[in-house]
LOFISE-502267 format. One line per 3 residues: their letters; for each residue z, y, x of N, C-alpha, C, O, CB. Coordinates in nm, 3 decimals. Last residue first. Glycine has a CB too. Example, Ala and Ser with C-alpha at 12.3 -4.5 7.8 and 13.67 -1.06 7.14 Angstrom:
2
SA) 0.708,-0.225,1.285,0.714,-0.106,1.367,0.787,0.003,1.290,0.804,0.114,1.341,0.572,-0.060,1.408 | 0.780,-0.569,1.319,0.780,-0.450,1.230,0.780,-0.330,1.320,0.846,-0.332,1.424,0.905,-0.447,1.131
***
This chain:
81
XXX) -0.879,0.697,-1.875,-0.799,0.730,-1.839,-0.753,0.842,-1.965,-0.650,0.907,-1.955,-0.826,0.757,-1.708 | -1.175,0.523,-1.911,-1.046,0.465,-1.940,-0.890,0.540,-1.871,-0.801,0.468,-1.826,-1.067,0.314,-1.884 | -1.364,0.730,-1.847,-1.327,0.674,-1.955,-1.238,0.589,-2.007,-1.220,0.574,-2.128,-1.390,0.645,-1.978
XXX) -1.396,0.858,-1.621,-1.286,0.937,-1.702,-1.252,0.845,-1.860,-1.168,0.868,-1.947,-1.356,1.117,-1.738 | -1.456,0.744,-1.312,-1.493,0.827,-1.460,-1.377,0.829,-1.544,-1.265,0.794,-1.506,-1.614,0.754,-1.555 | -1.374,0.681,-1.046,-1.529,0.706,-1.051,-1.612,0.665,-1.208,-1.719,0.612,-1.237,-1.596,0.605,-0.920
XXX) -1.186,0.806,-1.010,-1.163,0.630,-1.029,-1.331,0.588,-1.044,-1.382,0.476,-1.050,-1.047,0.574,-1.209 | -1.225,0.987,-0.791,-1.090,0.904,-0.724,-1.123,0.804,-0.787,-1.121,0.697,-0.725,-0.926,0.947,-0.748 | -1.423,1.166,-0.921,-1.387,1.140,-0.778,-1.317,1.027,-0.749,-1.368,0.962,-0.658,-1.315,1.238,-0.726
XXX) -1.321,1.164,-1.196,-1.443,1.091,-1.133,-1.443,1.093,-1.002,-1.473,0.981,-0.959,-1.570,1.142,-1.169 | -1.086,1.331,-1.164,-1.063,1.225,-1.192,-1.200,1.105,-1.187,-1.182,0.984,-1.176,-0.999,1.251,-1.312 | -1.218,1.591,-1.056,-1.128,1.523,-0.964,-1.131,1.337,-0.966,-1.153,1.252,-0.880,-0.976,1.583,-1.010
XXX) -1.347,1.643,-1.271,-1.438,1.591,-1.148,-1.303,1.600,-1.038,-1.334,1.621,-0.921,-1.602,1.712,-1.101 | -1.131,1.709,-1.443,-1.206,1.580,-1.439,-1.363,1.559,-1.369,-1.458,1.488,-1.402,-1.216,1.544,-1.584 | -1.027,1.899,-1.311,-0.895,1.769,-1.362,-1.010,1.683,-1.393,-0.988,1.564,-1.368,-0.761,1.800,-1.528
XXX) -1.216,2.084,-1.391,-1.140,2.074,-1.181,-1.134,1.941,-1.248,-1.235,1.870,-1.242,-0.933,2.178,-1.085 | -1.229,2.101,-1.672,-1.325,2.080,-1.578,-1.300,2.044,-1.423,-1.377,1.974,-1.356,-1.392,2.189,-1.585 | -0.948,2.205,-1.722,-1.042,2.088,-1.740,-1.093,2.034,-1.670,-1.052,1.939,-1.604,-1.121,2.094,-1.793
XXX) -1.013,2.483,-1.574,-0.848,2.374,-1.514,-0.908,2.217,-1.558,-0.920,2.125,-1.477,-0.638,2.417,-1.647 | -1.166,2.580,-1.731,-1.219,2.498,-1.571,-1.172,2.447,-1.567,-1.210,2.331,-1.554,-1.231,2.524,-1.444 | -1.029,2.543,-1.984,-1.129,2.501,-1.954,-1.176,2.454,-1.808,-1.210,2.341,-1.772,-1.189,2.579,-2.000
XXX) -0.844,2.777,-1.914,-0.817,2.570,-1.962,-0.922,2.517,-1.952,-0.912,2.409,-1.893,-0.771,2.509,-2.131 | -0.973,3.022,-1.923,-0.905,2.936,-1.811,-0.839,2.797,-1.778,-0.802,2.737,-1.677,-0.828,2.991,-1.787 | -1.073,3.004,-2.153,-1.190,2.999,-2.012,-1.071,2.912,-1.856,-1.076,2.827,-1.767,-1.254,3.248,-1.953
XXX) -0.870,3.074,-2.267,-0.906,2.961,-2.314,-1.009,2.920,-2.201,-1.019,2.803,-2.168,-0.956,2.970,-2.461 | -0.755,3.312,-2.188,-0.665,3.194,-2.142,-0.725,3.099,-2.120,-0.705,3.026,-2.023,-0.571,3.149,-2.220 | -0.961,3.480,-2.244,-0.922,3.459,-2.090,-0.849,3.351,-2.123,-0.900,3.257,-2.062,-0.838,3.579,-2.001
XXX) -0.904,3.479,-2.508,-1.062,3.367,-2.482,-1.054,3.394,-2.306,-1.135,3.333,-2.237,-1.275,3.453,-2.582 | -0.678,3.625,-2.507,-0.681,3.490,-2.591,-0.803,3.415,-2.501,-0.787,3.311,-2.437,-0.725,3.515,-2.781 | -0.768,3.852,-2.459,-0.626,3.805,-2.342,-0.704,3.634,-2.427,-0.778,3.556,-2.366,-0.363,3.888,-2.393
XXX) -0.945,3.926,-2.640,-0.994,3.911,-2.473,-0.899,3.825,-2.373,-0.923,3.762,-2.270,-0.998,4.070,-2.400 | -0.704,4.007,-2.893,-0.844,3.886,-2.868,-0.917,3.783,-2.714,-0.933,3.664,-2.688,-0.979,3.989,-2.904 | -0.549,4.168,-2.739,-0.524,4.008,-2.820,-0.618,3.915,-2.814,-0.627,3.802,-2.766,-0.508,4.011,-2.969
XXX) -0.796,4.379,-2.728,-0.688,4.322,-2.638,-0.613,4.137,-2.675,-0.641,4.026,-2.630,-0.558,4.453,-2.658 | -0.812,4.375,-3.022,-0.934,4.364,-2.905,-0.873,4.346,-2.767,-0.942,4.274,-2.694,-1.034,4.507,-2.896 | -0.607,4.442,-3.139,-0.658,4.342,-3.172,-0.796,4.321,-3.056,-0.853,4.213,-3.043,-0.684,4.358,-3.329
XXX) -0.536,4.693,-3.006,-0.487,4.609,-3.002,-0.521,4.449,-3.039,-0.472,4.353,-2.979,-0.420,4.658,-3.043 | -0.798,4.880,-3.068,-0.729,4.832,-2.943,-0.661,4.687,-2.927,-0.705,4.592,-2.862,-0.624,4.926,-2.920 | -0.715,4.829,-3.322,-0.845,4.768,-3.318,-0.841,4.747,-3.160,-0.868,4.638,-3.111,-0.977,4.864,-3.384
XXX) -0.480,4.996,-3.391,-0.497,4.864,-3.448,-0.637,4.803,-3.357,-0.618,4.683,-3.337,-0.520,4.876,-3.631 | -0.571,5.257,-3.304,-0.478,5.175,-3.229,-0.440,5.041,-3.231,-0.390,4.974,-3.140,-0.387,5.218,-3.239 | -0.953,5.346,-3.332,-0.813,5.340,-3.387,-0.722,5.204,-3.303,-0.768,5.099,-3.258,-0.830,5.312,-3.571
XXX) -1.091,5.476,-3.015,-1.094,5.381,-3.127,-0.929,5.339,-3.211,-0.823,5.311,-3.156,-1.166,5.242,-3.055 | -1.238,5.760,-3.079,-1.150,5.689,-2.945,-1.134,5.608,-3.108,-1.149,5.638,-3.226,-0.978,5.788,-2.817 | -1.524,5.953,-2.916,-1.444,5.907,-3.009,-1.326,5.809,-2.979,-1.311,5.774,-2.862,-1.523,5.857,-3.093
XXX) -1.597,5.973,-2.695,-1.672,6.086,-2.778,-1.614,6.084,-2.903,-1.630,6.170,-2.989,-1.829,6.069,-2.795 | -1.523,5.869,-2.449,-1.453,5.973,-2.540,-1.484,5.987,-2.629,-1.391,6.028,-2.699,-1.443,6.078,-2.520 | -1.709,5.666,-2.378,-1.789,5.788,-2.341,-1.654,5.917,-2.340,-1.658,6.019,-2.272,-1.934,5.818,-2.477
XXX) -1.605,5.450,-2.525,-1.618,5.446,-2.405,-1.633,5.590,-2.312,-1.580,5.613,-2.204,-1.721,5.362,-2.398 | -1.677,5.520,-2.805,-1.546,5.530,-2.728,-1.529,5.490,-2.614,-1.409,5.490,-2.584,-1.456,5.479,-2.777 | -1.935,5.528,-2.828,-1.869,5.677,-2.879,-1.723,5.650,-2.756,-1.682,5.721,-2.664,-1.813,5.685,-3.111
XXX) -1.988,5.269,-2.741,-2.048,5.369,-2.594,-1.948,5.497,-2.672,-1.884,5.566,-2.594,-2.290,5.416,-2.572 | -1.910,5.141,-2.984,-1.871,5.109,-2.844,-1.881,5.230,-2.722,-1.797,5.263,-2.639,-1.964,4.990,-2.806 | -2.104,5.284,-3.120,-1.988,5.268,-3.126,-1.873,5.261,-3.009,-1.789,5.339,-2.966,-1.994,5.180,-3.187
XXX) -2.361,5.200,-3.022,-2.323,5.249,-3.046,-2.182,5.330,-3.103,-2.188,5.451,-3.120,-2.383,5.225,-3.052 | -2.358,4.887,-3.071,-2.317,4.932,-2.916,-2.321,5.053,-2.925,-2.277,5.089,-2.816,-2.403,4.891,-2.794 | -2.070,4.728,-3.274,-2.221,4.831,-3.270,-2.187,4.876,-3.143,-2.076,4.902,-3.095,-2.249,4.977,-3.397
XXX) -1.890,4.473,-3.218,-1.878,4.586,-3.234,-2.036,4.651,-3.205,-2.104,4.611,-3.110,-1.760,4.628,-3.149 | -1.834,4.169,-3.148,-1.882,4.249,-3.315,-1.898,4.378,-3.311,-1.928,4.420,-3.422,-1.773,4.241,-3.441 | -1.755,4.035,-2.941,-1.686,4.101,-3.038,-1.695,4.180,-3.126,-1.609,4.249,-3.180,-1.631,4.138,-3.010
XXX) -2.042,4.008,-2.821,-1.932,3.875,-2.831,-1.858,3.963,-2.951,-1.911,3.955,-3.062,-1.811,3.826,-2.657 | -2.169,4.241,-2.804,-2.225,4.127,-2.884,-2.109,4.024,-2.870,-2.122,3.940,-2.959,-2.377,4.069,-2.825 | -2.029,4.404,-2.656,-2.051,4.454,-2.772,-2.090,4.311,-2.874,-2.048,4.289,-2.988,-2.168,4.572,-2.753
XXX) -2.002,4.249,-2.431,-1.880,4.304,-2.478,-1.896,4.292,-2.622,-1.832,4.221,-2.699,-1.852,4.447,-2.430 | -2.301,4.272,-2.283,-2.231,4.129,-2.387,-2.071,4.130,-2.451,-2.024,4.032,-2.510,-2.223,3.978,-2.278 | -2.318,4.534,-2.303,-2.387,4.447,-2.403,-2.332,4.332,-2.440,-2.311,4.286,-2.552,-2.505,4.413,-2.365
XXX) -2.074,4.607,-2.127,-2.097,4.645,-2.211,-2.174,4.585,-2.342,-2.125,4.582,-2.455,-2.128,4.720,-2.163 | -2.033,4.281,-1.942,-2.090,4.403,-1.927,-2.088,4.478,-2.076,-2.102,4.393,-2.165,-2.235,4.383,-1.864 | -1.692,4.108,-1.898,-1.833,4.155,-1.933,-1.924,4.262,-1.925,-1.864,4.362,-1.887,-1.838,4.149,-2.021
XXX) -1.453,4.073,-1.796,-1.562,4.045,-1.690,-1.681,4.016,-1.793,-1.757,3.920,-1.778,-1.524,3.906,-1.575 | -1.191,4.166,-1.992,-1.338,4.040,-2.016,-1.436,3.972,-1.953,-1.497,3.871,-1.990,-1.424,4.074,-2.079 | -1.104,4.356,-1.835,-1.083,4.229,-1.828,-1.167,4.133,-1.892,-1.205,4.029,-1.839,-0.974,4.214,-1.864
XXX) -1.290,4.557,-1.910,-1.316,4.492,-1.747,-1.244,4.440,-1.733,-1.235,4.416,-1.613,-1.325,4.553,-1.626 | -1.249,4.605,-2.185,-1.376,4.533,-2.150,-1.382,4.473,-1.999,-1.451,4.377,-1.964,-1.495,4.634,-2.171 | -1.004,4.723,-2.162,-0.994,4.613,-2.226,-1.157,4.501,-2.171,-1.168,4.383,-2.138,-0.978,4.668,-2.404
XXX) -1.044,4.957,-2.014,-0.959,4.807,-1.952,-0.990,4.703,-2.042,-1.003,4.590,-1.996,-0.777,4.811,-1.946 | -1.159,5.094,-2.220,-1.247,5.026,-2.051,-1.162,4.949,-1.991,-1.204,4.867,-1.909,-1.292,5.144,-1.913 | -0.981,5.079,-2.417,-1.106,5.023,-2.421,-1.206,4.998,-2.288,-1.294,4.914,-2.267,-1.166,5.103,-2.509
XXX) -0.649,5.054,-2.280,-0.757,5.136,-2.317,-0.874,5.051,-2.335,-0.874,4.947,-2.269,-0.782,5.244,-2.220 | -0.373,4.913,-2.352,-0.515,4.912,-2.257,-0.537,4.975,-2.309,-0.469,4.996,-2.409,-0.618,4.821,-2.228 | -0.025,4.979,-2.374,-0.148,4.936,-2.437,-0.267,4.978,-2.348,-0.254,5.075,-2.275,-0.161,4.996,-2.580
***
């Protein structure tokens, strides 16, 4: 299982937008970032789950995005394909 600073530097977010995408008080956030508290094992986990999830979905997306400025390239648009 990740830890909460792995979990956030796979997100390729910064702390603020960590805190604001996934609900968490940035206070909070910084207790268990810092140690100062450590976050229950359920919430790891679901915060992991979560980050792995919206990495996949970012990553269908360009794959999208490539697949159809390819496909305007070659038929020059995407609407009858």
């Amino acid at each position: 299982m990740m830890d909460i600073k792995e979990i956030r530097k796979l997100s390729g977010l910064n702390v603020r937008q960590f805190t604001e995408r996934y609900k968490i008080p940035y206070t909070t956030f910084h207790d268990w970032d810092t140690g100062k508290s450590n976050p229950p094992v359920y919430v790891l986990e679901l915060l992991e789950r979560a980050v792995r999830e919206d990495w996949r979905k970012e990553i269908e997306n360009e794959e999208r995005k490539s697949l159809a400025v390819h496909v305007v390239r070659e038929h020059g648009t995407c609407k009858n394909i």
